[in-house]
C-alpha positions in Angstrom: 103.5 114.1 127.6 102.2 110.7 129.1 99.0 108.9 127.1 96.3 108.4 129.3 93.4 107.8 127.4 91.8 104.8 128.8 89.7 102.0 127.1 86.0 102.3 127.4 82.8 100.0 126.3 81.0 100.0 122.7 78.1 101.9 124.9 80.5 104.6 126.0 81.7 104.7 122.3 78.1 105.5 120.7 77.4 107.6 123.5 80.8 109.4 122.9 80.1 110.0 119.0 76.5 110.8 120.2 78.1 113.5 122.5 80.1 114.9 119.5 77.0 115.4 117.4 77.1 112.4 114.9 73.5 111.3 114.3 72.3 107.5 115.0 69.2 105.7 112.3 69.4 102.6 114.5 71.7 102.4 117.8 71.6 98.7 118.2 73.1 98.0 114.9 75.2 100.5 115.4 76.7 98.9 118.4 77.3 95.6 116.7 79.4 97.4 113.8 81.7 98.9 116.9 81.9 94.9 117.8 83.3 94.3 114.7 84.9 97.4 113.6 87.1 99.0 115.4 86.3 102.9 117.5 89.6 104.0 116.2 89.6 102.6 112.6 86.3 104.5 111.7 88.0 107.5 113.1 90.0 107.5 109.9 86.2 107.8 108.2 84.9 110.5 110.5 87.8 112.7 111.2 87.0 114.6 108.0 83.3 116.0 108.9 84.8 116.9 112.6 86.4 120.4 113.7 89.6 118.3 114.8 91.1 121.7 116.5 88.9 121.3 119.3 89.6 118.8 122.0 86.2 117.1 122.2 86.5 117.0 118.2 82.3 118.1 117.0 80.9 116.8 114.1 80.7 120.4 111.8 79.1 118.1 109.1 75.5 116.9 109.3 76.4 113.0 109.0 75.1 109.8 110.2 76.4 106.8 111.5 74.8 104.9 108.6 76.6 106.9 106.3 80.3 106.4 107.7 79.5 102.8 107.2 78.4 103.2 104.3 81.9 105.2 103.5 84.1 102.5 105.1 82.2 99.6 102.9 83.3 101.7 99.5 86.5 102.3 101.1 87.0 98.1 101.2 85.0 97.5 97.6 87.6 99.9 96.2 90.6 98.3 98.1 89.5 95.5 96.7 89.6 95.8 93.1 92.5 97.9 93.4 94.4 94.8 95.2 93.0 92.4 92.3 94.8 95.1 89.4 97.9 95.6 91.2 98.3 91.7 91.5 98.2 91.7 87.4 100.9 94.5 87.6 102.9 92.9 90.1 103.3 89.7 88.2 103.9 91.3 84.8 106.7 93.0 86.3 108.4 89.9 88.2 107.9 88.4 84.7 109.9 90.9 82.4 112.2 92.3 84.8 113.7 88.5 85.4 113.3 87.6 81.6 114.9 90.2 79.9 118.0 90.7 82.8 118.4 87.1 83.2 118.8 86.5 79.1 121.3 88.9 78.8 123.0 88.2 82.3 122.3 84.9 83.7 120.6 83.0 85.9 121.7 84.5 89.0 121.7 88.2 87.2 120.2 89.3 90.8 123.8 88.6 92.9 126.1 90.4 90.0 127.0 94.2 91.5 128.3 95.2 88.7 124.4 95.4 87.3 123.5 98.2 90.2 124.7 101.9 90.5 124.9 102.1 94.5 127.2 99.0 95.6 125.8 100.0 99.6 122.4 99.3 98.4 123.1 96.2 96.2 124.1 94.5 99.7 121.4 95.7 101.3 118.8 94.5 98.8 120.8 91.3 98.8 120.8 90.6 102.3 116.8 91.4 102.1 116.5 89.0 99.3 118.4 86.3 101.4 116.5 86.8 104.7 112.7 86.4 102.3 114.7 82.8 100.6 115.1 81.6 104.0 111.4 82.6 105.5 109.6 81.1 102.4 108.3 77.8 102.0 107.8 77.3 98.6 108.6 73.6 97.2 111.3 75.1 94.8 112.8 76.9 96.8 113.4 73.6 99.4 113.9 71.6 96.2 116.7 73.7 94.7 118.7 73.9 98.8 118.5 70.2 98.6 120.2 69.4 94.8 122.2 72.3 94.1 125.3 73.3 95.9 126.8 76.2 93.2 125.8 78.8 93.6 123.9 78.2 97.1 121.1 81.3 95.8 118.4 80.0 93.5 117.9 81.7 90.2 116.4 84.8 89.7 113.2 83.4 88.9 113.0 81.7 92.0 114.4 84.4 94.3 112.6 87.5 92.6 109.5 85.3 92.9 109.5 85.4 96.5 110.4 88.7 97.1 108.2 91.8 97.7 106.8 93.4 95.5 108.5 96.7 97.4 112.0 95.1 97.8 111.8 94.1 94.1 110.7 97.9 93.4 113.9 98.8 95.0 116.2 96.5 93.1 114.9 97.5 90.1 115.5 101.7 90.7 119.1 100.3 91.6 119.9 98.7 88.7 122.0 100.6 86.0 120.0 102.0 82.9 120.9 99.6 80.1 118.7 98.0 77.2 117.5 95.6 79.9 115.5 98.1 81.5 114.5 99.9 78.5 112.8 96.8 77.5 110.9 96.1 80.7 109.7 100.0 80.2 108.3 99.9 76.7 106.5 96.6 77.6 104.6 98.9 79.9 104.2 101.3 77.5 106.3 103.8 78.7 109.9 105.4 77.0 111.2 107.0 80.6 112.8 104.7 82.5 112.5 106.9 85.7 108.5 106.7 85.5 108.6 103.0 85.5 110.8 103.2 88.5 108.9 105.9 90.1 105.3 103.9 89.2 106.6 100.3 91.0 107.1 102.5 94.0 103.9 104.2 94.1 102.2 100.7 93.1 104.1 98.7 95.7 103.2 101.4 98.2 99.2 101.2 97.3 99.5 97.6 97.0 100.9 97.5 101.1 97.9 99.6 102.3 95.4 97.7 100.5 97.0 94.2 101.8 96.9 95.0 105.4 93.2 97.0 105.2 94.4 100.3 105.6 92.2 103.4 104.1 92.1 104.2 100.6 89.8 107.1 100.4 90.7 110.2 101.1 94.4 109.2 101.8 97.6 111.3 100.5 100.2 108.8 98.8 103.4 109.3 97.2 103.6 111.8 94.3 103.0 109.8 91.1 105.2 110.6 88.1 102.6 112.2 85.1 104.5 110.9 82.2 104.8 113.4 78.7 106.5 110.7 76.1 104.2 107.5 75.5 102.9 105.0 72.9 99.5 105.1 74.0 96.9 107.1 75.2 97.1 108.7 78.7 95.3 111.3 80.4 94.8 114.9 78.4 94.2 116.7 82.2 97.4 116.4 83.9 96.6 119.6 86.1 95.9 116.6 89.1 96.6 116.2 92.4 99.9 113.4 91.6 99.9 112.7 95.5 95.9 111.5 95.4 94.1 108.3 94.6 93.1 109.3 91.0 96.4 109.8 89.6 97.7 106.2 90.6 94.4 104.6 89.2 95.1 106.8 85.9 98.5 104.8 85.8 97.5 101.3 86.7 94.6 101.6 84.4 97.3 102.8 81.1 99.2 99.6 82.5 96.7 97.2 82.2 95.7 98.6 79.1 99.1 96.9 78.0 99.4 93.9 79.7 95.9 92.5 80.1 93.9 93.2 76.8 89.7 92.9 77.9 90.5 94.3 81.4 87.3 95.1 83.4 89.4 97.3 85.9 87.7 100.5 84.0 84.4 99.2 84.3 84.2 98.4 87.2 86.2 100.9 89.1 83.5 103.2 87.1 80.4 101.0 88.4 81.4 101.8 91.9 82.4 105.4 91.8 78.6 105.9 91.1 77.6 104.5 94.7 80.3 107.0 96.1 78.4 108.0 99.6 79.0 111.8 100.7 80.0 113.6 97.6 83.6 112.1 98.3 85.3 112.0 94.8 86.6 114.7 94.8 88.5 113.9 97.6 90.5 111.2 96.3 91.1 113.6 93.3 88.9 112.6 90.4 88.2 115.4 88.5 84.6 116.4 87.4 84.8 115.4 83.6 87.4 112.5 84.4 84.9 109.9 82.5 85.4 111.8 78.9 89.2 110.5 79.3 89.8 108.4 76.1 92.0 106.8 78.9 88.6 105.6 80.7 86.7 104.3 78.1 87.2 100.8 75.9 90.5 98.9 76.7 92.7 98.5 74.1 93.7 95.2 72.8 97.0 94.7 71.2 95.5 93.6 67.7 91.8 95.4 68.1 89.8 96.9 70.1 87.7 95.0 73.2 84.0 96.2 73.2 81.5 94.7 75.3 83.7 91.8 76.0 84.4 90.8 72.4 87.2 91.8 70.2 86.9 93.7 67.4 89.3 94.8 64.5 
């Protein structure tokens, strides 16, 4: 079947959601947010109120313009503060994965193949690894080309450094299960070493969408492990949908609990589910009594507990 759709105006765009029965407070505003925002990215925000089996697609939801803006500025507020906890993940793990691998190992731990289970994949990763060395720009990295000869790889901590967070989420699940890795998982406060290589997936996956804008809300991701052995508190309702939002925030939220004491994550995340437009919470899986989690309430610090941004005990 050849596409033939054909571009049309921002007039012909209103005009078209007018035709399909979305409703308009102010059409000359409206007009300057399809200047700026894409027809076809706030179809991502309207395609659930519309009966998508027809071919003209009719708005079966009485909805307004206003609010699917209103929808795609939570959408960004929430990709936002989920971009600004990841990061905190993201270097914690870069942190421990090199320490504890590169104590026991080496400096160049990262280029040993006896260390991984799938000797295919080890050369893939590696070749990955090389082609991000030789795109980055970083000072060290020039600096360490320029003195060192043997081996011609930097260190771990400078390779692993410049790597994705998704290619370093695959070196990790190849790497053989030793006390290494059990290490790296209890300082996350985990015991199962599969979780913590499921969770740097699902995290690294998140952490791509949000980087390059994409929709949050309402979005299916991949299934997050729901772990049963831990050293802290988790969530008592595991009957969740794994493959929605609230599940992955559950996990980055026990994370931080671990590596960033005083976290506002919770707070905050909290502050703007309560501006939520179109009864969408449910859609991204929170459950109705999801705020009397002990999970969602004061972070734990590791020698008290933070309340109202002092430490206590």
């Amino acid at each position: 079947m050849k596409y033939n759709k054909l571009p049309i105006t921002v007039s012909k765009q209103l005009e078209k959601l007018k035709g399909r029965g979305l409703k308009f407070d102010n059409e000359a505003k409206a007009q300057n947010y399809l200047s700026n925002i894409s027809y076809y990215r706030l179809r991502a925000y309207t395609y659930p109120f519309q009966d998508n089996s027809q071919d003209n697609q009719p708005f079966n939801v009485d909805v307004t313009f206003e609010q699917i803006i209103e929808l795609y500025v939570f959408d960004r507020k929430l990709r936002l503060l989920i971009f600004d906890a990841i990061e905190k993940i993201e270097i914690a793990l870069r942190t421990q994965i090199i320490y504890h691998f590169a104590l026991t190992h080496g400096s160049h731990w990262q280029l040993k193949p006896e260390l991984y289970r799938d000797p295919m994949r080890f050369a893939n990763h590696l070749d990955s690894l090389q082609k991000e060395i030789d795109r980055s720009n970083e000072t060290f990295i020039d600096h360490y080309k320029n003195k060192y000869t043997n081996p011609t790889e930097p260190p771990s901590w400078m390779s692993l450094k410049v790597s994705s967070m998704g290619l370093l989420s695959k070196i990790f699940q190849n790497l053989k299960k030793g006390l290494e890795k059990l290490a790296v998982t209890s300082h996350f406060g985990l015991k199962d070493v599969s979780v913590i290589e499921n969770w740097i997936l699902c995290f690294s996956t998140l952490r791509n969408i949000c980087a390059h804008h994409g929709r949050v809300w309402n979005r299916r991701l991949i299934q997050i492990k729901l772990p049963t052995h831990l050293t802290h508190t988790f969530l008592k309702n595991k009957s969740i949908y794994t493959n929605k939002l609230y599940a992955t925030l559950s996990c980055i939220e026990y994370v931080l609990k671990q590596i960033s004491p005083g976290s506002t994550f919770s707070e905050r995340l909290k502050e703007l589910m309560k501006t939520c437009p179109l009864a969408q919470t449910k859609e991204m899986g929170f459950p109705k009594n999801w705020l009397e989690e002990e999970l969602w309430k004061y972070p734990l610090a590791i020698k008290g507990v933070w309340l109202n941004g002092g430490l206590r005990g």
